[in-house]
C-alpha positions in Angstrom: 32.9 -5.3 53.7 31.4 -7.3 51.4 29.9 -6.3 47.9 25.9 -7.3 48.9 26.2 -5.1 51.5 27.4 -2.0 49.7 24.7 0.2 48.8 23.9 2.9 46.2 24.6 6.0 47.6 22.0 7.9 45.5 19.0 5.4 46.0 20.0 3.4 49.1 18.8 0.2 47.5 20.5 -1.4 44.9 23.8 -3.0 45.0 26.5 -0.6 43.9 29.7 -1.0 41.9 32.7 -0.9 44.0 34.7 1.2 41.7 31.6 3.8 41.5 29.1 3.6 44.9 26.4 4.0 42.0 24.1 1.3 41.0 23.9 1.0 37.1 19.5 2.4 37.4 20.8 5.5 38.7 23.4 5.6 36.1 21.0 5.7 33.5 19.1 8.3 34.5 20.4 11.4 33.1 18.7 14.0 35.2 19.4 12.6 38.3 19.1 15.1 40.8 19.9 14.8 44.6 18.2 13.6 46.6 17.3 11.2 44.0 13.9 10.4 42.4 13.1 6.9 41.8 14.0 5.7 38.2 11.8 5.6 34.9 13.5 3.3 32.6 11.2 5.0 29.8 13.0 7.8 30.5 16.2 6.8 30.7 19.0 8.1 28.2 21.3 5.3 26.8 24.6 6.7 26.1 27.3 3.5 25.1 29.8 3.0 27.2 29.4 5.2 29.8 30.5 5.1 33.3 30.7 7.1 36.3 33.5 8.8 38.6 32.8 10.8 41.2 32.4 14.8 41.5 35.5 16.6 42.6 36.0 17.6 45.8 36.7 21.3 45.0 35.1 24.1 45.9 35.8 26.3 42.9 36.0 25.5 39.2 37.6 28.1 37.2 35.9 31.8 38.1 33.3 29.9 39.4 32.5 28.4 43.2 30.2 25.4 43.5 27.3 25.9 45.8 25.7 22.1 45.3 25.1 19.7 43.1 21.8 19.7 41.4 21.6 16.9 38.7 24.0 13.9 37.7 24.1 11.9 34.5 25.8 10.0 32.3 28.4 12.2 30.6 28.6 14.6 33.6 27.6 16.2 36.8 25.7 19.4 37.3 26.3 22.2 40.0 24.5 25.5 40.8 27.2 27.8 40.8 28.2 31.3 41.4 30.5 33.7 39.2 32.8 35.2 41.7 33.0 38.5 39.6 30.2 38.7 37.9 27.8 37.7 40.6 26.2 35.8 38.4 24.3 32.1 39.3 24.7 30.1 36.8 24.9 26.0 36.3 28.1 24.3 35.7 28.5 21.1 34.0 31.8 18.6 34.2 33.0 15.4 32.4 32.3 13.3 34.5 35.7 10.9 33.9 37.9 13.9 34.6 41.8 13.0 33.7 40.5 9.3 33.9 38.1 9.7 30.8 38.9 8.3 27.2 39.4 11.0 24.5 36.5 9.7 23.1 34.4 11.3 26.1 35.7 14.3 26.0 35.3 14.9 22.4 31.8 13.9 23.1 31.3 16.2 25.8 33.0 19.5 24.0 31.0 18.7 21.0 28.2 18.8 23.3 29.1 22.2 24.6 30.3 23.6 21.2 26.4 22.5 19.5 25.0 24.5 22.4 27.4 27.3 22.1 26.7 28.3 18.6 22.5 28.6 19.4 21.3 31.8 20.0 17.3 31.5 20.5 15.2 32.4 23.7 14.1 28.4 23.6 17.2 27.3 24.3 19.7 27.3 27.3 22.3 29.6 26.6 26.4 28.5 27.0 28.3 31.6 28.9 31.7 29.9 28.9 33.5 26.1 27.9 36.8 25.8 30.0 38.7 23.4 31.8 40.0 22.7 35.2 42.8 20.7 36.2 42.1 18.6 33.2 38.5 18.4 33.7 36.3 19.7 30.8 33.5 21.9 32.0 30.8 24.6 30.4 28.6 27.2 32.2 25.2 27.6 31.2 22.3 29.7 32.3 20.9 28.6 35.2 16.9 27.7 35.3 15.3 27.3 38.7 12.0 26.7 37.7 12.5 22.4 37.4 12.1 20.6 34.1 8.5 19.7 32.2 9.4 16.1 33.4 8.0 17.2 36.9 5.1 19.1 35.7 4.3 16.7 32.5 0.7 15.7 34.1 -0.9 18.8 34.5 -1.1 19.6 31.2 -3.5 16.9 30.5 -6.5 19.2 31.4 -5.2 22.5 30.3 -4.0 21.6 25.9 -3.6 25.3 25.0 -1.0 25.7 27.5 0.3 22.3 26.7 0.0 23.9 23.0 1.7 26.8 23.7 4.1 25.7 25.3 5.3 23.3 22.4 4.8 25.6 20.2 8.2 27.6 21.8 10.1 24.0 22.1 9.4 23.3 18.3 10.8 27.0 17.6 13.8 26.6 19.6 14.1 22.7 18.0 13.6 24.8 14.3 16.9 27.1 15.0 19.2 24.0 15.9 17.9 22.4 13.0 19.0 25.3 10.5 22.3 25.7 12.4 22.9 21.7 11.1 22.3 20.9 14.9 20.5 17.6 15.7 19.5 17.1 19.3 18.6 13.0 19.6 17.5 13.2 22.9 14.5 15.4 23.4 12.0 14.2 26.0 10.2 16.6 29.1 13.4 16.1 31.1 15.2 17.9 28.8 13.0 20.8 28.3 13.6 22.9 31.3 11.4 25.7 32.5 11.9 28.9 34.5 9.0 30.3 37.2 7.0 32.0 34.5 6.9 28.7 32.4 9.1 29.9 30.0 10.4 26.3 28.0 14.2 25.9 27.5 15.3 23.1 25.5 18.8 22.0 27.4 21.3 18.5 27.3 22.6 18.2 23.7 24.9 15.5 25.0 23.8 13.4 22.1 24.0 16.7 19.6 24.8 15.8 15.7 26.3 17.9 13.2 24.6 17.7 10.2 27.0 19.8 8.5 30.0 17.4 8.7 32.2 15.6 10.7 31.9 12.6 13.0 29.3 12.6 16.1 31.4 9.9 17.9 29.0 7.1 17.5 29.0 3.9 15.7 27.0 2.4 13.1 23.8 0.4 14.6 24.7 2.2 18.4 21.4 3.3 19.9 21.5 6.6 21.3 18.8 8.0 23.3 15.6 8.0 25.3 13.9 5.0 24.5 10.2 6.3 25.1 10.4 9.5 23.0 12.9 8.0 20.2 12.4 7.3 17.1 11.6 3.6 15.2 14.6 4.7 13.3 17.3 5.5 16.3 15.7 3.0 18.3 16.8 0.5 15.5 20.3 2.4 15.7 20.0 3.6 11.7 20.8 7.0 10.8 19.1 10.1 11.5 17.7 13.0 10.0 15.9 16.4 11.3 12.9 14.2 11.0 13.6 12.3 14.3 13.7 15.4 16.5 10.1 16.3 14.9 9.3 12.2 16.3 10.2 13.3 19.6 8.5 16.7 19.8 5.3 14.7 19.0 6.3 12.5 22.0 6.2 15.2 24.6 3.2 16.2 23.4 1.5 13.1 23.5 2.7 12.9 27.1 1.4 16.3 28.0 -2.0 15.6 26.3 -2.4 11.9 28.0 -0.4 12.2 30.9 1.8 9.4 30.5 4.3 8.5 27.8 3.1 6.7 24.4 5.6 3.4 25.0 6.3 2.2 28.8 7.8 -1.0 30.0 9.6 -2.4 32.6 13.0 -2.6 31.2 14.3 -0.3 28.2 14.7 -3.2 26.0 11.1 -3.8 26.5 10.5 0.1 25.7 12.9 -0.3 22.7 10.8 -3.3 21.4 7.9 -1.5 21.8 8.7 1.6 19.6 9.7 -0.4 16.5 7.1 -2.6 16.4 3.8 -0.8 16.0 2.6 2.7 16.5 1.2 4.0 19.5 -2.1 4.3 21.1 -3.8 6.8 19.9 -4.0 9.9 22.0 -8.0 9.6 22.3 -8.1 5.8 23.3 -6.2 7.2 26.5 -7.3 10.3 27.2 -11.0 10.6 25.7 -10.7 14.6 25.9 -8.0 15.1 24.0 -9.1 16.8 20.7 -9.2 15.7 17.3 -7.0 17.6 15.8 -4.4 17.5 18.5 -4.3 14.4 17.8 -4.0 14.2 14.4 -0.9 16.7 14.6 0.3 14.3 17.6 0.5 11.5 15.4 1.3 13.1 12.2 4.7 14.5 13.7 5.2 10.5 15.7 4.4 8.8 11.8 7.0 5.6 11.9 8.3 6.7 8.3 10.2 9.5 8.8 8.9 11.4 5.3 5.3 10.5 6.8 6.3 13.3 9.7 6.3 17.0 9.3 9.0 18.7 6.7 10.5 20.9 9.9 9.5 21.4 13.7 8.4 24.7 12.4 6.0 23.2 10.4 4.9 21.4 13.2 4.9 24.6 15.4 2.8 26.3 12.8 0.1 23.6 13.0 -0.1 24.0 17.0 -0.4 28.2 16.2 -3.1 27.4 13.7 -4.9 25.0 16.4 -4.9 27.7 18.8 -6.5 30.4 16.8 -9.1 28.2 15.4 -7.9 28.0 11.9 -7.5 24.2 9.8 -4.4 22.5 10.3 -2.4 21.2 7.7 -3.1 17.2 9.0 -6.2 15.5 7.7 -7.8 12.6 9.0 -6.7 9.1 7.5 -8.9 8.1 4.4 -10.6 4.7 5.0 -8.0 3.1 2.7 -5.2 4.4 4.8 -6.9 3.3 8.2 -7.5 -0.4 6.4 -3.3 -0.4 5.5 -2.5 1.2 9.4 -4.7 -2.0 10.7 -3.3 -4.3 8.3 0.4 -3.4 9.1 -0.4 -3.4 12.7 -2.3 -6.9 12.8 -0.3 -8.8 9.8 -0.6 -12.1 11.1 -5.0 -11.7 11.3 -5.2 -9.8 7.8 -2.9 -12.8 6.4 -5.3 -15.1 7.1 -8.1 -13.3 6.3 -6.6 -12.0 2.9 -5.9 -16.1 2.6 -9.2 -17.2 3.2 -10.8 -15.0 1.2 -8.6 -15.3 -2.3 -8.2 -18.6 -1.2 -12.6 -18.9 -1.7 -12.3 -16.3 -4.8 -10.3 -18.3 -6.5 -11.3 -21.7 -6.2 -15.3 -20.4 -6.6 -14.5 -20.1 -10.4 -12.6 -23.7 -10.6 -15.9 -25.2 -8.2 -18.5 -24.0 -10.7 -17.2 -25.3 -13.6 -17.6 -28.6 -12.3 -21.2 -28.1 -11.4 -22.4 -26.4 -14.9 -25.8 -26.9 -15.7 -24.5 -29.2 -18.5 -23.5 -31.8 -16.0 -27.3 -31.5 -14.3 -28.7 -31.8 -18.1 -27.3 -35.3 -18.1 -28.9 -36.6 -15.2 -32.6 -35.1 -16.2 -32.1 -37.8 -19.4 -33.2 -40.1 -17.0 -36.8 -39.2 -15.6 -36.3 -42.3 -13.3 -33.3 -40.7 -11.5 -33.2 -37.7 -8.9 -30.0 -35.3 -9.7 -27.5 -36.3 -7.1 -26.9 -33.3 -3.8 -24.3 -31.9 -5.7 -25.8 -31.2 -9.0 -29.2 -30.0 -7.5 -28.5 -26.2 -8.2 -26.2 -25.8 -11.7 -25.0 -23.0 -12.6 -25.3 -21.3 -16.1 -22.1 -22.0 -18.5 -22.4 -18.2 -19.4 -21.9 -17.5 -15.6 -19.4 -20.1 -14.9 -17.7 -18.3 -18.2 -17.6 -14.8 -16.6 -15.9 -16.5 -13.1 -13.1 -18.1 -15.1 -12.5 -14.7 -16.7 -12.9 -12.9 -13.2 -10.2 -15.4 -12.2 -7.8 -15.0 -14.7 -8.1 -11.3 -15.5 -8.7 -9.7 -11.7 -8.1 -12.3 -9.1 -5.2 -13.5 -10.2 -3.1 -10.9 -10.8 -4.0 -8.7 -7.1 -2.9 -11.3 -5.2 1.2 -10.5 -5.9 0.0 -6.8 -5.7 -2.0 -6.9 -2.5 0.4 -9.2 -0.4 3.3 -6.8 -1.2 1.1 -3.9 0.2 -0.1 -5.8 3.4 3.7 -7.5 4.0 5.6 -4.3 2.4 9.0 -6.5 2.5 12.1 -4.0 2.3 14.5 -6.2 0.2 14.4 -8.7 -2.5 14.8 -11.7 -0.6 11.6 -10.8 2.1 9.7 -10.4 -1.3 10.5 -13.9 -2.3 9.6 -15.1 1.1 6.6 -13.0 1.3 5.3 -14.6 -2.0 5.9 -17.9 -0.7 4.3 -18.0 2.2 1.3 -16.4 1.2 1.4 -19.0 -2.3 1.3 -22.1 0.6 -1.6 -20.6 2.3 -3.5 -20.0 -0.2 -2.4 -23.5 -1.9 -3.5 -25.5 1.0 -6.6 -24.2 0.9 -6.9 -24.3 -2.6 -5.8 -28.1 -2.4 -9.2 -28.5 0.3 -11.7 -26.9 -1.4 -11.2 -28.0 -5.1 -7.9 -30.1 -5.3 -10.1 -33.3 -4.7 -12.0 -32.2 -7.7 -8.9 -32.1 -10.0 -8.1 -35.4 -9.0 -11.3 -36.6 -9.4 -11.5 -35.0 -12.8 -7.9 -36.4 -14.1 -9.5 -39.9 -12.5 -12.3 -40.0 -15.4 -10.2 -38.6 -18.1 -7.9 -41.4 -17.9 -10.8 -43.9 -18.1 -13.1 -42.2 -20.1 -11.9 -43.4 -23.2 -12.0 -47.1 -22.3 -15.8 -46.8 -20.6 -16.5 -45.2 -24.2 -16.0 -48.1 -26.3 -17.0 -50.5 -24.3 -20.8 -48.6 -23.9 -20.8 -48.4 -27.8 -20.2 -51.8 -28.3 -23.7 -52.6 -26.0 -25.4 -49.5 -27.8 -23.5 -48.7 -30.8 -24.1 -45.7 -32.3 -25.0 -44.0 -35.9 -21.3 -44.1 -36.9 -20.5 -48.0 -36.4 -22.2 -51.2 -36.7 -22.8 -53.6 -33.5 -20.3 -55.8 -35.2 -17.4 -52.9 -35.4 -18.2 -51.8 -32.0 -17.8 -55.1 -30.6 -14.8 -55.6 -32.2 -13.4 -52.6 -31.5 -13.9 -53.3 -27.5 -12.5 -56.1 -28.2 -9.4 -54.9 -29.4 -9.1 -52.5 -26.5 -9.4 -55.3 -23.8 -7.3 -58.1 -25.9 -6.1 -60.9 -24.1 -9.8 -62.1 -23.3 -10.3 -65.8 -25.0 -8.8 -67.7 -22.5 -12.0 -66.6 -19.9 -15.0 -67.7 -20.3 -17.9 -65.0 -22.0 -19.8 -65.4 -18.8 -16.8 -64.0 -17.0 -15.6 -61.2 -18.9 -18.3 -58.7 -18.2 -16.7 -58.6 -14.3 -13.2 -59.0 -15.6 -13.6 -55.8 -17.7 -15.7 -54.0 -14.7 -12.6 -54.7 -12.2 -10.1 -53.6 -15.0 -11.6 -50.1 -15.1 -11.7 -50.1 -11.4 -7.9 -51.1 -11.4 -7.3 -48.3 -14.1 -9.3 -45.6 -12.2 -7.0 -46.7 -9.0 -3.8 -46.4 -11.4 -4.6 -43.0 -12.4 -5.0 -41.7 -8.9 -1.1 -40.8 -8.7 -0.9 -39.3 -12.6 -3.6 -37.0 -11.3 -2.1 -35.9 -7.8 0.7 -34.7 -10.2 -1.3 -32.6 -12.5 -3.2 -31.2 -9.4 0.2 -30.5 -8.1 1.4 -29.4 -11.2 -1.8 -27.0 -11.6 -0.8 -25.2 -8.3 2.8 -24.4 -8.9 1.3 -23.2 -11.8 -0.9 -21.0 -9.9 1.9 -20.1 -6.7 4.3 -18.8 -9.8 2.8 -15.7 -11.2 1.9 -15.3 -6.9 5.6 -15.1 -5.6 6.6 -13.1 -8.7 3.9 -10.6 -8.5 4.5 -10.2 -4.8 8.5 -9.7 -5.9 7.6 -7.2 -8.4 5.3 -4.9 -7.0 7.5 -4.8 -4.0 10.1 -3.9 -6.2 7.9 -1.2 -8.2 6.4 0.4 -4.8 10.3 1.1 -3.6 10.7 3.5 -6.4 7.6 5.2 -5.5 6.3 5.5 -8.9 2.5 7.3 -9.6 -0.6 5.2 -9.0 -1.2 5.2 -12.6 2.2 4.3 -13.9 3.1 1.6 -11.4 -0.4 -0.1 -11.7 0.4 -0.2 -15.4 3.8 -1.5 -15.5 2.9 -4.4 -12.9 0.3 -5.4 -15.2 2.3 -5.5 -18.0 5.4 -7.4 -16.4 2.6 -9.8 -14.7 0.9 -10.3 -17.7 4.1 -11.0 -19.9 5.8 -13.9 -17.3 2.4 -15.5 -16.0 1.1 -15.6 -19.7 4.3 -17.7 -20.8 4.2 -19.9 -18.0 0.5 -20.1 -18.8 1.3 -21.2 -22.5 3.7 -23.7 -21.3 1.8 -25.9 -18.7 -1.2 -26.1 -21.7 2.0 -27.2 -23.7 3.0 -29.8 -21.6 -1.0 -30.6 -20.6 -2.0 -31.6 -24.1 1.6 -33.8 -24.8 0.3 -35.7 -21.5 -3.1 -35.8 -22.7 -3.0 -37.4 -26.3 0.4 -36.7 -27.3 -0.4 -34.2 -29.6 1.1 -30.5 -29.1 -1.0 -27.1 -29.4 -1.4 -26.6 -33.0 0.8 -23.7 -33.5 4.2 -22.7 -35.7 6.7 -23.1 -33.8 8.6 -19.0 -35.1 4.9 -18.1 -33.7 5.6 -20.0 -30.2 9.4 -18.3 -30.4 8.1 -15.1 -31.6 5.6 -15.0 -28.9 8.1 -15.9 -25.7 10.1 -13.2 -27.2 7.4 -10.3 -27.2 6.3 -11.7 -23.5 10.0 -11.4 -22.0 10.7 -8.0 -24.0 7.6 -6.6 -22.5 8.3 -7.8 -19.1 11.5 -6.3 -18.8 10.3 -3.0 -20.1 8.3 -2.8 -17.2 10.5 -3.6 -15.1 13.3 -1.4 -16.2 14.8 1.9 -14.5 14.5 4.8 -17.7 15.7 6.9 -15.4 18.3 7.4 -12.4 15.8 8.5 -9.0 18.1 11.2 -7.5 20.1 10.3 -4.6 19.2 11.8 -1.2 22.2 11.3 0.9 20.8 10.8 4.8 23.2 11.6 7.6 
């Protein structure tokens, strides 16, 4: 027979491996039962490297004899079973692998027993008994016939105090594990069982974590796991705390309050994907009954940092206890400032460009006015005969253009490092760099269309100015020369003009200063280029050091401070050195100061800077299993 015509003996549909007669959908699914259920990938537990074997053919295991099989997953199977002398019914789970399974597994599964073992708490299925039986690991457990919340998940959309209630017992039971250094990793509504009276019992540590010690059997970056009700942190295979239990507890109950999970997909990468990159829905935008402080403790225990969430599943059960007696929570709504940030991280790429476009605007406005003083209109209203042209018809006050350049310099520019490394948050040293430089293009190339053609134009008459000066005194000399000396004088500064006629040199000099305005183009693309690396500098190192300054979660106050100063210190030397450089292109002459003061100075500015920047003191050292 061949393999396209085996099929799954569980589902009947999809092609099964020939070793197993299971197809890998059902394999995932670790509670299974028989007959089977179709599927949910957002519920499906990954476990690495598992595989499947199947059940043994005995009737009896140990004291106990099998009366069917009620669930199948990825570690092992699970029977209904009866204690022959205690008369007891109980549920009976096996390694799956048997005397074929890697030592690996069955480490895996005992630790899995042993977690359960040690809990004593009416929230959570109690172990009667770990054995083995003909080399097949097993445990016995209590045996709940009520079905598991996964089945019953929907109808606690229109009844929350129940929903309430009974998350309120899971978060207890969840509490005890915790303090007994027991980590669960893979709650989720199929894993809560619950008996007829609809008493919750939280069952399946198969992925249980010591936190006391030892190893757990997993590997660094493995991702362990339900994808839906996991974690950005486990879904990203990092290391976890008590914290991501209190993640998934505010899962479930955004399932029971909406009626579907908060991340669904087709496939469980796609799930996966989903829980690292953004936050979920809120509770409300699905289900419009839901109330407002159900949700708040919804999302406050599902926060994507995991010291955002709640200190303890207590803490979170507390919160549900006060919600149902009508006293205030602990949660409070998001401040406006918090919802801007929460929109910002969530839509980076819009608030990029908007926080582009409008710096970008902020800072050119100061450079754009200067260049439309009133002082510039004042020359044209010398001549009555001549209209001010479009762009000087509204000038703007020098005192005003003033204030601008000092808004500029003093607030602008230094938020812009500050801001981007709040919106981009970049984790390492090397995403601040990038961070900086990206947003330091942006807001260059705009910065380059809105006033770069005005530095160019600017450097243009600068270079010519000089030239068009003498040659205008020596038609309408002034108090300070004679018509003689003024004419000699442009004629010194055009030499070289006997041999053409005197009829002739008045267009010879006219296209010279055109040839001379066209020669200065290129000098003055470089100082407009100059002028913005000048500008993207203090950008990308404002951006690296208030990233740098937010990691060690210093107060408002002192970290505000300390940027400042280490801003202030490096942007004001680079500052000192472009005007350097500037005024030796200019007229050759340097800025008129001693050159101890210049040393003196560059000193002070690094000295400061790395005060700032420096750690007085060792942050202690949380170690994070």
């Amino acid at each position: 027979m061949g393999r396209d015509q085996i099929k799954c003996k569980r589902c009947a549909q999809q092609p099964a491996e020939l070793d197993q007669e299971i197809c890998l959908r059902c394999r995932d699914d670790e509670q299974a039962t028989l007959p089977p259920t179709p599927n949910h990938t957002d519920d499906a537990t990954i476990v690495p490297g598992q595989h499947q074997y199947d059940a043994p053919n005995a009737k009896r295991i140990g004291d106990y004899e099998l009366i069917e099989e009620i669930a199948r997953g990825g570690m092992g199977v699970v029977y209904k079973a009866n204690h022959r002398n205690l008369n007891r019914v109980s549920a009976v789970k096996m390694i799956l692998g048997g005397q074929f399974s890697s030592e690996e597994e069955r480490q895996r599964f005992r630790i899995k027993a042993e977690s359960a073992a040690r809990l004593d708490h009416p929230a959570i299925v109690p172990i009667y008994e770990i054995g083995d039986h003909d080399g097949r690991a097993f445990f016995a457990m209590k045996y709940v016939d009520g079905g598991s919340l996964a089945e019953r998940a929907t109808s606690f959309a229109k009844d929350p105090k129940s929903a309430a209630q009974l998350m309120i017992a899971v978060a207890e039971g969840v509490h005890h594990a915790h303090q007994r250094g027991v980590l669960h990793r893979d709650l989720k509504p199929a894993n809560i069982l619950l008996d007829k009276e609809g008493q919750p019992y939280v069952t399946d540590l198969g992925l249980a974590k010591s936190t006391t010690g030892g190893s757990d059997l997993t590997h660094t970056g493995a991702v362990l796991g339900t994808p839906a009700y996991m974690p950005p942190e486990q879904a990203a295979g990092k290391s976890v705390t008590t914290a991501a239990d209190v993640y998934s507890l505010g899962a479930i109950l955004y399932e029971l309050l909406v009626g579907q999970p908060a991340y669904r997909g087709e496939t469980t990468v796609n799930v996966v994907m989903q829980v690292i990159d953004g936050p979920p829905e809120p509770p409300q935008k699905v289900n419009p009954d839901v109330d407002r402080d159900l949700e708040l403790i919804c999302l406050k225990a599902m926060a994507r940092e995991p010291d955002e969430r709640y200190s303890s599943a207590q803490a979170m059960a507390d919160d549900l206890q006060s919600w149902l007696t009508g006293d205030a929570i602990s949660v409070r709504a998001p401040s406006f400032q918090s919802r801007i940030a929460s929109w910002m991280k969530k839509n980076q790429s819009l608030a990029y460009g908007i926080f582009a476009v409008v710096f970008g605007v902020l800072v050119c406005s100061p450079i754009a006015i200067s260049f439309f003083s009133n002082s510039v209109g004042e020359i044209y209203d010398q001549f009555p005969d001549t209209d001010r042209p479009w762009l000087y018809r509204v000038s703007v006050p020098k005192f005003l253009s003033f204030l601008f350049s000092m808004l500029l310099f003093l607030i602008i520019w230094p938020s812009i490092g500050l801001l981007n490394a709040t919106i981009s948050n970049p984790p390492t040293f090397t995403r601040s760099i990038t961070a900086g430089i990206r947003i330091s293009a942006i807001l260059s190339l705009i910065f380059y269309v809105l006033v770069g053609w005005l530095i160019v134009i600017q450097g243009v008459n600068n270079y010519s100015n000089s030239s068009l000066e003498t040659v205008v005194e020596a038609v309408w000399p002034g108090d300070e020369s004679t018509p003689a000396e003024a004419k000699e004088k442009a004629n010194e500064l055009f030499g070289g003009l006997d041999h053409i006629p005197e009829s002739e040199r008045a267009s010879v000099v006219a296209k010279r200063f055109k040839a001379d305005r066209y020669a200065s183009f290129s000098f003055s693309l470089g100082v407009a280029l100059l002028v913005v690396l000048v500008f993207a500098g203090p950008i990308v190192y404002g951006t690296m050091i208030a990233a740098s300054l937010r990691r060690r979660k210093l107060r408002n106050w002192l970290f505000l401070i300390r940027y400042l100063i280490a801003w202030t210190s490096v942007s004001g030397l680079l500052l000192i050195t472009f005007l350097t450089v500037m005024s030796r292109l200019s007229n050759g002459v340097v800025l008129k100061s001693h050159p101890a003061g210049i040393v003196v100075g560059v000193v002070i500015l690094i000295a400061a800077s790395y005060l700032s920047l420096r750690r007085w003191k060792k942050s202690p050292q949380v170690n994070v299993a």
